[in-house]
VEXDREN-2710 file (C-alpha; in Angstrom, 1 decimal):
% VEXDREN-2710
k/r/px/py/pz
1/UNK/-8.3/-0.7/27.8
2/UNK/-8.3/-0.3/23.9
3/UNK/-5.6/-0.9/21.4
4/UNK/-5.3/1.0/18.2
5/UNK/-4.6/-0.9/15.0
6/UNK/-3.4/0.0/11.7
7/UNK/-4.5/-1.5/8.0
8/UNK/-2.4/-0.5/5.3
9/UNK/-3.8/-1.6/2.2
10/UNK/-1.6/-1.7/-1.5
11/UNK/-2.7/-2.7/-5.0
12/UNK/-2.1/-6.2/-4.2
13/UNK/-6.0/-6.4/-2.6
14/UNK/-7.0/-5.1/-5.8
15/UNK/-5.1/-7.8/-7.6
16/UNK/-6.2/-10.4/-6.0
17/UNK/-10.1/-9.2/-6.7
18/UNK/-9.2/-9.4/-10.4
19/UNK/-9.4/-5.7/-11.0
20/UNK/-6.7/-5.3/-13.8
21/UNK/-4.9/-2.9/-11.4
22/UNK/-1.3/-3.8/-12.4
23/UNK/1.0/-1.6/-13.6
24/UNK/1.4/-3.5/-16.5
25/UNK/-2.3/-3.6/-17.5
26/UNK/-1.8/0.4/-17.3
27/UNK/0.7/0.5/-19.6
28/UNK/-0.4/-1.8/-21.9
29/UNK/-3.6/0.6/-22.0
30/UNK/-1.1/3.9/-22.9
31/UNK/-0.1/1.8/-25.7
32/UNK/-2.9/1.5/-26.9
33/UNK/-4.3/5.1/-26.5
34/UNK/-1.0/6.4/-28.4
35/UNK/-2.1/4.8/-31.2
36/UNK/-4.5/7.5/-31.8
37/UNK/-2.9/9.9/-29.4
38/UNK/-0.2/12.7/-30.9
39/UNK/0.3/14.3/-27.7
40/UNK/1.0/11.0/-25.4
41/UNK/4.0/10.2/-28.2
42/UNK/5.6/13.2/-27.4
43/UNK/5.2/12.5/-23.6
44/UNK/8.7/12.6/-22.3
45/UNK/7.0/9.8/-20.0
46/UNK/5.5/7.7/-21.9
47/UNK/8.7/7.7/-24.3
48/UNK/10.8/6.8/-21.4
49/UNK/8.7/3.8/-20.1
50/UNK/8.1/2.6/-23.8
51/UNK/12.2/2.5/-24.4
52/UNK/12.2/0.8/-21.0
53/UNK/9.6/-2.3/-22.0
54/UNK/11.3/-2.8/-25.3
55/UNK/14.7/-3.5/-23.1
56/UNK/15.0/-5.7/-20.4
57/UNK/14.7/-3.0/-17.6
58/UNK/10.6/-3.1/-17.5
59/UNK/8.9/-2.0/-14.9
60/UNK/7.3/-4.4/-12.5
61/UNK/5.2/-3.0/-10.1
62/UNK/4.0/0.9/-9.5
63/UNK/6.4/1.7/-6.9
64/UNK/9.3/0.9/-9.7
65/UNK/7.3/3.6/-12.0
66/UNK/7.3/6.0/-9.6
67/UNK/11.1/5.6/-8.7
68/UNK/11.6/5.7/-12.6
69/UNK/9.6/8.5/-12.8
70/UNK/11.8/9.8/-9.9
71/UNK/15.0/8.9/-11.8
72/UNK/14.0/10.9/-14.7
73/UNK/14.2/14.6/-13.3
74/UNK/17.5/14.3/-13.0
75/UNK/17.2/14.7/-17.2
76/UNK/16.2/18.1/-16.3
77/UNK/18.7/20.1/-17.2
78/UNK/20.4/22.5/-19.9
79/UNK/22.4/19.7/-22.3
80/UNK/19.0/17.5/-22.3
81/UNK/16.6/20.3/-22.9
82/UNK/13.8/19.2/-21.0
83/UNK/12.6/22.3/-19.0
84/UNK/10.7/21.2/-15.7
85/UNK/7.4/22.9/-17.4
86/UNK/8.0/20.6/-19.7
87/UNK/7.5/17.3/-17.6
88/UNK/5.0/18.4/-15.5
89/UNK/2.9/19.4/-17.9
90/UNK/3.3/15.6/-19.4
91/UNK/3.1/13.7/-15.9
92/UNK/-0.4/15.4/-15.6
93/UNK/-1.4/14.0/-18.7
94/UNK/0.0/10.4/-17.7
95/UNK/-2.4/11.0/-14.7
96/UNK/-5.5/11.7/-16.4
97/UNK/-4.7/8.8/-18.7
98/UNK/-4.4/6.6/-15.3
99/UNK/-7.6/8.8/-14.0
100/UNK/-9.2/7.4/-17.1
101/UNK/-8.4/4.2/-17.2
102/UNK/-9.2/3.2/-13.4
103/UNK/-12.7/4.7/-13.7
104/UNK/-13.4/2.8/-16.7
105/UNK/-12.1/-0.3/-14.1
106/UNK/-14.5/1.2/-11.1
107/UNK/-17.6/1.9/-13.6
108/UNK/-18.3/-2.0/-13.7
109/UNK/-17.7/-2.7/-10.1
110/UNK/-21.3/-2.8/-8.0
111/UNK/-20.3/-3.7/-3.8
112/UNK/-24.0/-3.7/-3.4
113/UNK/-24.6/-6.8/-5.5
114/UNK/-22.1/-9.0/-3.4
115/UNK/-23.0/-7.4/-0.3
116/UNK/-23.8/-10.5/1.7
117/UNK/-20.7/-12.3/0.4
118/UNK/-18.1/-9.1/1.0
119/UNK/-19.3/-8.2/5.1
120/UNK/-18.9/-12.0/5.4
121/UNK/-15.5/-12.4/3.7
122/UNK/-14.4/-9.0/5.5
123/UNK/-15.6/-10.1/8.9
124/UNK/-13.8/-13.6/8.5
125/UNK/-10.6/-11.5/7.7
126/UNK/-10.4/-9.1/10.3
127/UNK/-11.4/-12.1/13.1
128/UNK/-8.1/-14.2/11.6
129/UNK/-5.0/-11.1/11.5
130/UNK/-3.4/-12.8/14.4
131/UNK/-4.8/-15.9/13.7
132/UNK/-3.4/-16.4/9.8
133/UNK/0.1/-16.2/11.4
134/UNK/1.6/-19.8/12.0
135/UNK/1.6/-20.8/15.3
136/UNK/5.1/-20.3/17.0
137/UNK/4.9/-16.6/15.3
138/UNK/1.6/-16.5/17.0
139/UNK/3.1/-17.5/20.4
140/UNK/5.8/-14.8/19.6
141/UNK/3.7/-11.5/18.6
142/UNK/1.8/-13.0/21.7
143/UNK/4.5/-12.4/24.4
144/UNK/5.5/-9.1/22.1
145/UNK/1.9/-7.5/22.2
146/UNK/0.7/-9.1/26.0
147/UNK/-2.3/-8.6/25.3
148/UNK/-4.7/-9.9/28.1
149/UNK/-8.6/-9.9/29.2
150/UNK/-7.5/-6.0/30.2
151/UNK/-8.1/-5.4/26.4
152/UNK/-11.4/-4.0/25.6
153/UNK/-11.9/-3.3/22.1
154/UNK/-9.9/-2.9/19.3
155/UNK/-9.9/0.2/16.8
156/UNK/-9.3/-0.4/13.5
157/UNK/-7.7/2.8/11.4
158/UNK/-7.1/2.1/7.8
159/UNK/-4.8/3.7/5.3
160/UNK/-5.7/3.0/1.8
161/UNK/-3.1/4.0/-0.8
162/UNK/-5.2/2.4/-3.5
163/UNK/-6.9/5.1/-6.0
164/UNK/-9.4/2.7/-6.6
165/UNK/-12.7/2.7/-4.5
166/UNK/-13.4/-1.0/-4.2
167/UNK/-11.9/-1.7/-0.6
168/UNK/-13.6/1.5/0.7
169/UNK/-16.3/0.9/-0.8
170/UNK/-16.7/-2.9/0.4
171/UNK/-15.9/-1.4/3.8
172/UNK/-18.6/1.1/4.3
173/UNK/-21.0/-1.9/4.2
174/UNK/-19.4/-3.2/7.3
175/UNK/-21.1/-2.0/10.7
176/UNK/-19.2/-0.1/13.0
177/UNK/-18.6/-2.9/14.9
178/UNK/-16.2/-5.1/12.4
179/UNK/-15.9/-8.5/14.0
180/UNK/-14.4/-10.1/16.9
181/UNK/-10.6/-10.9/16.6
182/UNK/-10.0/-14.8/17.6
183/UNK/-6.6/-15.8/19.6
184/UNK/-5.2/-17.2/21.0
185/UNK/-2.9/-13.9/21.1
186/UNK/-0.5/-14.8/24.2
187/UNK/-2.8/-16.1/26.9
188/UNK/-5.6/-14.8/25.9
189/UNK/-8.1/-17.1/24.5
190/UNK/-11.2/-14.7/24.3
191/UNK/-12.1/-12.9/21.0
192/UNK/-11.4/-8.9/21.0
193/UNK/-14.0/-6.5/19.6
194/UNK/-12.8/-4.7/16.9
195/UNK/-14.5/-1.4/16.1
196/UNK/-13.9/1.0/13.2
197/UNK/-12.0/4.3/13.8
198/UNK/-10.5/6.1/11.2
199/UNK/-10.2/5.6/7.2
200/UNK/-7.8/7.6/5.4
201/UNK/-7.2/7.7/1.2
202/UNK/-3.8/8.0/1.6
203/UNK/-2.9/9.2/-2.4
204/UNK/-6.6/10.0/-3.2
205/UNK/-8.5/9.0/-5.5
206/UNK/-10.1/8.8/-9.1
207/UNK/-12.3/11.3/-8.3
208/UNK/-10.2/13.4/-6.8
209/UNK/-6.3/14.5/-5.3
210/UNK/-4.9/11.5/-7.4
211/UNK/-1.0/11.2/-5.7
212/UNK/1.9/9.9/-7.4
213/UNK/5.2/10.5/-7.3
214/UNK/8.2/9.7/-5.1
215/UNK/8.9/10.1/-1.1
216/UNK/11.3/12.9/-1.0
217/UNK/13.6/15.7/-2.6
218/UNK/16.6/13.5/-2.4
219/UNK/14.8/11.6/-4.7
220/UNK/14.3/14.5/-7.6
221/UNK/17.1/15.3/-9.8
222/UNK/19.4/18.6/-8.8
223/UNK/18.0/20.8/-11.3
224/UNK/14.3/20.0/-10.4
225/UNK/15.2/20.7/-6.6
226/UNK/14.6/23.9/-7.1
227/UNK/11.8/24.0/-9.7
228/UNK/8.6/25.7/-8.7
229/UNK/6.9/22.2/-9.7
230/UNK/9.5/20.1/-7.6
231/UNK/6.0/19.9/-5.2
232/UNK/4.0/18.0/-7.6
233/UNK/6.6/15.0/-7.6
234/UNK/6.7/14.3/-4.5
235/UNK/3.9/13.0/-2.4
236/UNK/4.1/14.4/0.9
237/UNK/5.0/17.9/-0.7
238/UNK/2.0/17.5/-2.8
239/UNK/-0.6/16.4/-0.5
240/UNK/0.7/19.2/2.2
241/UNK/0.1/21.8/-1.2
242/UNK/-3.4/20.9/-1.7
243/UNK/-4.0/20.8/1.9
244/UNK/-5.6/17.2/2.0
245/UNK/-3.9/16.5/5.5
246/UNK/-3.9/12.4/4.7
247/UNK/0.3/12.3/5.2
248/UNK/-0.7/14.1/8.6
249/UNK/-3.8/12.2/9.4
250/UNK/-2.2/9.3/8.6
251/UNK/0.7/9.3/10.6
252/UNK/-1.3/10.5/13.3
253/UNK/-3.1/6.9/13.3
254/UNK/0.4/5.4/12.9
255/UNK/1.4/7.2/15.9
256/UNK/-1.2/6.0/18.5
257/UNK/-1.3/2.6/17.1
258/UNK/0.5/-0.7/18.5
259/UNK/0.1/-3.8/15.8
260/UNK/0.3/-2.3/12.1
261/UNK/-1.0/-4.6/9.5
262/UNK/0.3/-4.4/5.9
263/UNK/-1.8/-5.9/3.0
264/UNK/-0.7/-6.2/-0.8
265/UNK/1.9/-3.5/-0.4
266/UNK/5.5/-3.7/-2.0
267/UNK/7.4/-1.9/0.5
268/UNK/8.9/0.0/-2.4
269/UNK/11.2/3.2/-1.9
270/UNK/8.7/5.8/-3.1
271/UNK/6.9/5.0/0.6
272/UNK/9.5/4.9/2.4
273/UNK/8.0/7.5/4.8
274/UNK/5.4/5.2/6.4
275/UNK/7.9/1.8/6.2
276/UNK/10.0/4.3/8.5
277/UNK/7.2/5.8/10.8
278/UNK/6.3/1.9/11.1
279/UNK/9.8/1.3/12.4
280/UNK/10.2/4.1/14.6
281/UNK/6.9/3.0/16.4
282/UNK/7.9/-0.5/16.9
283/UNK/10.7/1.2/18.6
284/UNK/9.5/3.3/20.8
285/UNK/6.2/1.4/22.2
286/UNK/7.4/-1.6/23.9
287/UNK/4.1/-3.8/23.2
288/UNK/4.0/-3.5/19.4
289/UNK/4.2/-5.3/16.4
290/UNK/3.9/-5.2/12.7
291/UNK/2.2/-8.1/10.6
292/UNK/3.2/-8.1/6.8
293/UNK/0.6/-9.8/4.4
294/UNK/2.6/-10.9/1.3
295/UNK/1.8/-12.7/-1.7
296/UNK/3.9/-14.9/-3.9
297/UNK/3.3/-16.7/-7.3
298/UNK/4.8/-19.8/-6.3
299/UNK/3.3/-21.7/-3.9
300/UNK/7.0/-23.7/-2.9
301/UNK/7.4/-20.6/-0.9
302/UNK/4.3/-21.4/1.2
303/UNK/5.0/-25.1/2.1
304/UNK/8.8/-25.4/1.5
305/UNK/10.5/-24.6/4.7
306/UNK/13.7/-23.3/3.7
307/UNK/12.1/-21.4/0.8
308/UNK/9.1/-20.3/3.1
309/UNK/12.4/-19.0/5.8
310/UNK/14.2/-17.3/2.9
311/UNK/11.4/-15.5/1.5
312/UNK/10.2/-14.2/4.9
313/UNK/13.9/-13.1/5.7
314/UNK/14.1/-11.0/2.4
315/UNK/10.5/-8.9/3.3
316/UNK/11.9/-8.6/6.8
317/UNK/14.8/-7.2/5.6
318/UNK/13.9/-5.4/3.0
319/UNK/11.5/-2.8/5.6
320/UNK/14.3/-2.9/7.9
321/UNK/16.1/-1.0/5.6
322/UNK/14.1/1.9/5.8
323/UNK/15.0/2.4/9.4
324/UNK/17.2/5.4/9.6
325/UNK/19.1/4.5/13.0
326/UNK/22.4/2.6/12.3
327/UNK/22.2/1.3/16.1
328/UNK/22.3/-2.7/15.6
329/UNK/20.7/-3.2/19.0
330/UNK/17.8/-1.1/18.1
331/UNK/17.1/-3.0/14.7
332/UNK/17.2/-6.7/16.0
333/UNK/14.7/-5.2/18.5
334/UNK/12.6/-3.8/15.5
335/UNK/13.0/-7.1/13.4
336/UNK/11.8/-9.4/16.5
337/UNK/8.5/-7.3/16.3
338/UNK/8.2/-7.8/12.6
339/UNK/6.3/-10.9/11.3
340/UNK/5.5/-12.0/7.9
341/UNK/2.7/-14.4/6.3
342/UNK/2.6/-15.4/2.7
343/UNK/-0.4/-16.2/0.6
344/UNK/-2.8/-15.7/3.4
345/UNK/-5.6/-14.7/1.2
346/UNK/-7.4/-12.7/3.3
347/UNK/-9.8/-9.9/2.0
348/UNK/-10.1/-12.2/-0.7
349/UNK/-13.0/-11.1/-3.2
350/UNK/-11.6/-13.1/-5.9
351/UNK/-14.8/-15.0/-6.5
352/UNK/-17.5/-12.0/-6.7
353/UNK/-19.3/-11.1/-9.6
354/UNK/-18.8/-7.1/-9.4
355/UNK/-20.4/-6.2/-12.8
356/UNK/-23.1/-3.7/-12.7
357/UNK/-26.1/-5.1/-14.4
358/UNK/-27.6/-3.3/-17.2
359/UNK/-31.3/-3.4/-17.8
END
């Protein structure tokens, strides 16, 4: 018997590998660039997140650009006088600022010089996803899963919404066979295999079919509905019109998968499509589960109980709201398959030295 497994992996690996990945580092680079730049300070973009960081309503992370980004075709109208042509032509020249800036990010990184240290540190993460859980959650996704010496192998499909190459790229040096996941998981003791199966750039990449934008029409502004560029703002539209397949793909590894892992994601609204593919699996398969991988600043929230409960409570609630069937039933049955670790630091590269070296 095999079990298929999911890895979705956010911004938040790249983070913690010291890449400056953050929103924040981007737009503190498209300040600097319209310094020089006449046609970035008539960006209708660019203007709007500059008013934003001068008021108290800042964007945090990208998911809250993309939503803002979302918010502002509904200025596309007659009494604003911003034609649709008009912000599309200046999201794509936000994008080949981001294009730009990530590559100049990517051009120093080198996986080949850590190679040793990155299959060891990615081996010794994939061996602890059930183990990193504390141990009466372990006992619980235990007698959720049942998993038993029946299970074979395990196959390990990955959905990388990063743009960035470095977790691919420290993947490919992994064999085929990834590691051996340790337990206990339930009552069984003995260590799975865990092969590779399917890896999937889920918004493309700097090189090519860069995806950004929002999750749905409802989220586009009236008059933008029914723009011929309404496609390029939203993300399943857009991957669908340049015929990548990765929304398809993707959800085809969601779909025959039973334990979902999430890593360095925000859960934000302009994904809301996989949070509630996620959901409707863990619904319909009885032996599944999803493992959330979160990070917080402050470390009371890792080893204060009442903090620790709170914050895990906020992350479980905040992806069951993504789950589009108002039976209450059917969402406690969800949220008793959904378990949450915080500051595990797995996938951790924070200590490599990625810089090419120049001779």
């Amino acid at each position: 018997m095999l079990v298929h497994v999911s890895l979705l992996v956010g911004n938040g690996f790249d983070i913690q590998a010291n890449l400056k990945t953050k929103y924040s580092d981007f737009y503190k680079y498209l300040r600097e660039t319209a310094l020089h730049s006449e046609s970035l300070n008539d960006n209708t973009i660019y203007k709007e997140i500059n008013k934003m960081h001068t008021s108290d309503k800042y964007y945090e992370k990208w998911s809250d650009f993309e939503m803002g980004l979302m918010s502002l075709t509904q200025e596309v109208n007659d009494e604003s006088g911003l034609s649709d042509e008009k912000l599309f032509v200046d999201k794509m020249e936000i994008e080949t600022h981001l294009t730009e800036y990530l590559k100049s990010i990517e051009q120093n990184i080198n996986v080949e010089k850590e190679k040793d240290k990155i299959i060891e540190e990615f081996s010794r993460s994939a061996s602890l996803l059930f183990l990193s859980l504390r141990d009466l959650n372990r006992d619980q996704i235990g007698n959720v899963l049942k998993l038993n010496n029946d299970v074979k192998t395990m196959h390990m499909n990955i959905l990388d919404f990063n743009f960035t190459s470095l977790f691919k790229d420290s993947y490919e040096l992994m064999e085929d066979n990834l590691a051996s996941v340790r337990g206990p998981i339930g009552n069984s003791k003995l260590g799975i295999p865990m092969k590779k199966h399917e890896y999937i750039k889920v918004h493309g990449s700097t090189s090519r079919n860069m995806n950004l934008g929002g999750n749905d029409s409802t989220q586009l502004g009236v008059k933008m509905r029914d723009s011929r560029y309404s496609f390029s703002f939203i993300k399943p539209e857009l991957d669908k019109a340049i015929a990548e397949k990765s929304y398809i793909r993707g959800k085809k590894a969601l779909q025959r998968s039973s334990v979902f892992f999430v890593l360095g994601m925000s859960l934000g609204e302009s994904d809301k499509n996989w949070w509630g593919e996620i959901a409707n699996q863990l619904l319909r398969r009885e032996k599944s589960a999803l493992v959330i991988f979160s990070y917080h600043p402050d470390e009371i929230i890792t080893n204060n109980g009442p903090y620790h409960k709170l914050e895990i409570d906020r992350i479980i609630d905040k992806f069951s709201s993504y789950f589009s069937d108002s039976k209450r039933d059917a969402l406690e049955k969800i949220q008793q398959k959904v378990f949450v670790v915080i500051n595990s630091r797995l996938f951790n590269l924070a200590n490599m030295d990625f810089d090419e070296v120049n001779e």
